[in-house]
C-alpha positions in Angstrom: 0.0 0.0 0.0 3.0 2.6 0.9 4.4 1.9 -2.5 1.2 2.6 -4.2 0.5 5.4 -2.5 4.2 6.8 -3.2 3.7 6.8 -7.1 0.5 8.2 -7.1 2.1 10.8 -4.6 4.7 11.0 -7.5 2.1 10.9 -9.9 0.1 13.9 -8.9 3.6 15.8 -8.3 5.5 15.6 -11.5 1.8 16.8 -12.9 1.3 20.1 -11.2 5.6 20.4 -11.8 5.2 20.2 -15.6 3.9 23.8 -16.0 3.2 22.5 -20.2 0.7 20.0 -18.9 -0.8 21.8 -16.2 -1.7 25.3 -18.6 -2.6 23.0 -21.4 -4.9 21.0 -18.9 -6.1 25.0 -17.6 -6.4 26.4 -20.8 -10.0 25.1 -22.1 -12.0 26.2 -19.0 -9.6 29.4 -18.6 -10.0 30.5 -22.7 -14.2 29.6 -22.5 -14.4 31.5 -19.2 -13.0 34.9 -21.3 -15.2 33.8 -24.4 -18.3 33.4 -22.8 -17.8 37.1 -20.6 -16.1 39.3 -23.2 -18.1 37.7 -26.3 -20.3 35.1 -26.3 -22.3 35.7 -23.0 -23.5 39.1 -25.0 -25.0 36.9 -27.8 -26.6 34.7 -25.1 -27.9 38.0 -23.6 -29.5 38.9 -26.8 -31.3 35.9 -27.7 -32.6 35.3 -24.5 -33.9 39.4 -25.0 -35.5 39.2 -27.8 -38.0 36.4 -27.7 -39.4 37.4 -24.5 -43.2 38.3 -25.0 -44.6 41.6 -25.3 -46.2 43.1 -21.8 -43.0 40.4 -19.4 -40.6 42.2 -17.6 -37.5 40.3 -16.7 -34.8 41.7 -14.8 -31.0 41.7 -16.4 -30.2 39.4 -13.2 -32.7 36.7 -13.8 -30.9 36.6 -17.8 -27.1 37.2 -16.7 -28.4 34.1 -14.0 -29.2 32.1 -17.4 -26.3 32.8 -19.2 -24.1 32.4 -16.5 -25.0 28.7 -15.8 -25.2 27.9 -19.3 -21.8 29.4 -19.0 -21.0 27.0 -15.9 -22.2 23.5 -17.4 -20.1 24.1 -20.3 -16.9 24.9 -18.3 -16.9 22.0 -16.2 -18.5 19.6 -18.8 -15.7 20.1 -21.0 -12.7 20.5 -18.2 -13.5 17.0 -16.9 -12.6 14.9 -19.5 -9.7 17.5 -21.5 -8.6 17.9 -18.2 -8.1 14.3 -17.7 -6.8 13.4 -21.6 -3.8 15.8 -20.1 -3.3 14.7 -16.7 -3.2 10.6 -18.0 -0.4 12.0 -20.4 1.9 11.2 -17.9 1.4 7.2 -18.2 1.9 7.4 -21.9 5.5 10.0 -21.3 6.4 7.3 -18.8 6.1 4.4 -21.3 8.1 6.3 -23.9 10.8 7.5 -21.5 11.4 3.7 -19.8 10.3 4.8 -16.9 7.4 2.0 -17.0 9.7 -0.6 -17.6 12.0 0.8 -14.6 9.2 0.3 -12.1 8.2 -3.1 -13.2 12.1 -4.1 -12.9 11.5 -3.0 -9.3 9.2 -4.8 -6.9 6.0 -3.1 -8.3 3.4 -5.3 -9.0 1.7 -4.4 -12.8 -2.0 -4.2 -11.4 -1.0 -1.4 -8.8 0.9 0.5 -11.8 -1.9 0.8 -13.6 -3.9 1.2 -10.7 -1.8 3.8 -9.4 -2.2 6.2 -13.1 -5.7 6.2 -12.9 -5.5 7.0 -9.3 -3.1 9.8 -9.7 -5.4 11.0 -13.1 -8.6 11.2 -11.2 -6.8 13.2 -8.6 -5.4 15.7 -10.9 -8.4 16.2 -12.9 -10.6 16.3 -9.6 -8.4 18.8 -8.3 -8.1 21.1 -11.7 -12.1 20.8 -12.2 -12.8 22.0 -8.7 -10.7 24.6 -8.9 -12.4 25.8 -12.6 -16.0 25.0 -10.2 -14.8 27.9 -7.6 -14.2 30.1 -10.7 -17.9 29.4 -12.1 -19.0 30.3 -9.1 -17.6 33.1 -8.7 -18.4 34.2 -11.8 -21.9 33.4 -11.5 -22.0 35.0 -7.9 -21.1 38.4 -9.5 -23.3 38.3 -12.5 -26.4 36.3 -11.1 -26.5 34.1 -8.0 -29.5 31.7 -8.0 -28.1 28.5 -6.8 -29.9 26.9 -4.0 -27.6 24.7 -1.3 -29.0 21.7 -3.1 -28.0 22.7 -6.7 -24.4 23.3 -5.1 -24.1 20.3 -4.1 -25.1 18.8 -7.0 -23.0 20.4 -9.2 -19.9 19.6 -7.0 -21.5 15.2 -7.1 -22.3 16.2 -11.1 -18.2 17.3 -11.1 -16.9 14.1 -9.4 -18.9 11.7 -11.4 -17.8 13.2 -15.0 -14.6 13.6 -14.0 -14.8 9.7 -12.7 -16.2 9.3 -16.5 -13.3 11.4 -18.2 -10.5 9.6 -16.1 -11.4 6.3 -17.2 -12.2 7.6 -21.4 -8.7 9.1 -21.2 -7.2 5.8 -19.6 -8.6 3.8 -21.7 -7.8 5.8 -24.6 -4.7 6.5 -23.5 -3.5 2.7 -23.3 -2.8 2.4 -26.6 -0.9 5.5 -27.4 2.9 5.3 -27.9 4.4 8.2 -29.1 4.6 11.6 -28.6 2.7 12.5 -32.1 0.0 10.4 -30.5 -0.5 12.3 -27.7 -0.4 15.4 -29.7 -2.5 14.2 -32.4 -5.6 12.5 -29.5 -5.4 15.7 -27.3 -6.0 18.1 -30.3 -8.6 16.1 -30.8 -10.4 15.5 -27.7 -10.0 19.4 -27.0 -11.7 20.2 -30.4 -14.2 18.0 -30.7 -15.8 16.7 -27.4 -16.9 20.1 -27.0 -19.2 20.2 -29.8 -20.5 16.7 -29.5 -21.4 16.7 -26.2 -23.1 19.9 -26.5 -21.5 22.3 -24.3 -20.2 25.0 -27.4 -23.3 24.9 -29.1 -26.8 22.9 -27.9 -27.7 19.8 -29.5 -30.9 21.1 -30.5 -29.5 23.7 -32.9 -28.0 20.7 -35.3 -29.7 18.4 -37.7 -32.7 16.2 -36.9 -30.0 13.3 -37.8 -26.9 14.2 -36.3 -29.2 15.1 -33.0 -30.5 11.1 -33.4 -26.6 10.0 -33.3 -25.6 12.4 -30.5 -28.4 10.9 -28.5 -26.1 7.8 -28.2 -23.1 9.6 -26.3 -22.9 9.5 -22.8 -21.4 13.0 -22.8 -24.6 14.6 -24.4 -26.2 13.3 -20.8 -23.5 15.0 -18.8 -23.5 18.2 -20.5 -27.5 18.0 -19.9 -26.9 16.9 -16.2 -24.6 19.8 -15.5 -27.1 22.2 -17.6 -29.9 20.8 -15.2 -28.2 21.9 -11.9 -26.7 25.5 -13.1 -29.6 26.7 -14.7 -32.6 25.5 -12.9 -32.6 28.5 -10.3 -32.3 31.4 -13.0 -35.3 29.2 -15.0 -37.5 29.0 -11.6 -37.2 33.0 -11.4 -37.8 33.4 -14.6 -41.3 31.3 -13.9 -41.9 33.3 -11.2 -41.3 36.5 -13.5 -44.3 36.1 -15.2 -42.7 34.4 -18.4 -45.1 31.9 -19.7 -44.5 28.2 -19.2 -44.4 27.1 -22.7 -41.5 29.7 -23.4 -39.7 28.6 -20.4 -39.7 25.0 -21.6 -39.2 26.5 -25.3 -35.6 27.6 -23.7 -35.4 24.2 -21.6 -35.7 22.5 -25.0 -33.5 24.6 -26.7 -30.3 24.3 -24.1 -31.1 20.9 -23.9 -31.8 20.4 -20.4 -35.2 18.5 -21.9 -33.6 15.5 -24.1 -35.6 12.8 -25.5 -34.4 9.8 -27.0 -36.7 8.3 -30.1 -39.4 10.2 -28.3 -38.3 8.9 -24.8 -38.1 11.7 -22.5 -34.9 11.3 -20.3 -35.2 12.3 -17.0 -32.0 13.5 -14.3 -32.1 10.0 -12.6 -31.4 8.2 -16.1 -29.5 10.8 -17.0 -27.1 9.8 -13.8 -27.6 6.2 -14.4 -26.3 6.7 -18.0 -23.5 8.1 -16.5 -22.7 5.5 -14.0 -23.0 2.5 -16.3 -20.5 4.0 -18.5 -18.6 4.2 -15.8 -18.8 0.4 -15.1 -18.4 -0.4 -18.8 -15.3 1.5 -19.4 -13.9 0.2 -15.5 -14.5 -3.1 -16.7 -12.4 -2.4 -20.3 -10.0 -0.9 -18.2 -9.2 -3.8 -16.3 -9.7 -6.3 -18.9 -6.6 -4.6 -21.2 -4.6 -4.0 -18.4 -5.2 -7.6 -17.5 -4.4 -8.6 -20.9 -1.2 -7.1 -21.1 0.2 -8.4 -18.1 -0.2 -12.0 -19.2 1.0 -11.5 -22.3 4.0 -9.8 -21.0 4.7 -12.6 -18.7 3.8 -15.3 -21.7 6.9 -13.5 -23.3 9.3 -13.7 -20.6 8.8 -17.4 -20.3 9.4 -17.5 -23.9 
């Protein structure tokens, strides 16, 4: 156990030291966080503006409120799994340098190796996303506070169970990388593209009928919803109470995609979660099974 918890230790350490991997793993949450308050959050502003109906007053709070969790759900819905592509980056410099194979020449047993870089992943990405949590909040303190205790706490078990979800992508992902172009050419990637998919740049509902359908089958359209459900539920309740009618509060529900339906299937928080969690399982359970893999063949090649 005191050697496990020594290279996670070292793990987390060499992380936070290597000041390329911890800005890169800063940088999405950091460069949306300017975006969305200098640019974007405007255009929110705007849209949200104009279609309210003739004779409704709502206050600039109850809108900044709006934008600013749609703000927040995208921040952390992206950070956790980015965040975690570059924190498991480490197991993949490790194999290239040797130092893999120097820890399995010492009395290190495979299964707490592995073990020990998800550990130290799920660590790091915990601790960046929490930090880029305190920032939303912050943010969303200034602009438009209407979190209730409960949707704090939410948010922060929403955090720890995507970031649970990006840890195990990014190790399982990260297995088979070998090079350093590989890890170049999967992080440009993951940091382009997940955002989009999983609906946190742009809402689900404003592309195609059929990309929408094959969307619907990614786990990370769920936990941008999830995340959209927590941060924006208070602003939405005030805006209720404002007077704005209930078919153009669910209008904007549908259109941020905190209402998602699957083939007509309406998907509620609690499936949402349990979405969440089975992938969690599923991709545990492929972790383990390569990892286990490996280590038999690697021993099937020493008795060779």
């Amino acid at each position: 156990m005191k050697q496990f918890l020594m290279i996670v230790k070292r793990n987390v350490k060499l992380f936070f030291k290597d000041k390329g991997l911890f800005f890169t793993s800063l940088a999405t949450p950091l460069i949306l966080l300017v975006l969305y308050a200098t640019f974007l959050g405007n255009i929110f502003q705007d849209s949200y503006t104009s279609n309210i109906p003739e004779g409704v007053e709502v206050s600039k709070k109850i809108i900044s409120g709006m934008v600013s969790g749609q703000l927040f759900a995208s921040i952390v819905s992206v950070s956790c799994v980015t965040v975690a592509f570059c924190s498991n980056m480490l197991m993949v410099q490790d194999k290239i340098t040797g130092v893999t194979n120097d820890f399995r020449i010492a009395p290190v047993k495979k299964y707490k190796l592995a073990i020990s870089y998800f550990v130290a992943t799920f660590v790091t990405t915990l601790i960046v996303c929490l930090f880029a949590t305190a920032l939303c909040f912050g943010y969303t303190a200034i602009v438009g506070w209407y979190f209730s205790f409960v949707d704090v706490l939410l948010v922060l078990a929403d955090v720890v169970l995507l970031t649970l979800f990006g840890t195990l992508l990014a190790s399982v992902v990260n297995f088979f990388l070998k090079s350093q172009g590989q890890i170049s050419a999967v992080g440009t990637i993951v940091s382009s593209v997940y955002g989009f998919i999983s609906g946190a740049y742009m809402p689900i509902a404003s592309f195609g009928t059929g990309l929408q359908k094959v969307l619907m089958f990614l786990p990370s359209t769920y936990g941008t919803s999830l995340i959209k459900n927590h941060t924006m539920r208070g602003a939405l309740a005030a805006l209720s109470k404002s007077g704005m009618p209930s078919d153009v509060v669910e209008g904007i529900k549908d259109f941020n995609d905190l209402n998602l339906s699957f083939f007509g299937t309406n998907i509620s928080t609690g499936a949402m979660y349990g979405i969440i969690a089975g992938c969690v399982v599923l991709l545990l359970g492929i972790y383990i099974l390569i990892n286990t893999i490996s280590i038999k063949r690697k021993k099937t090649k020493k008795m060779a």
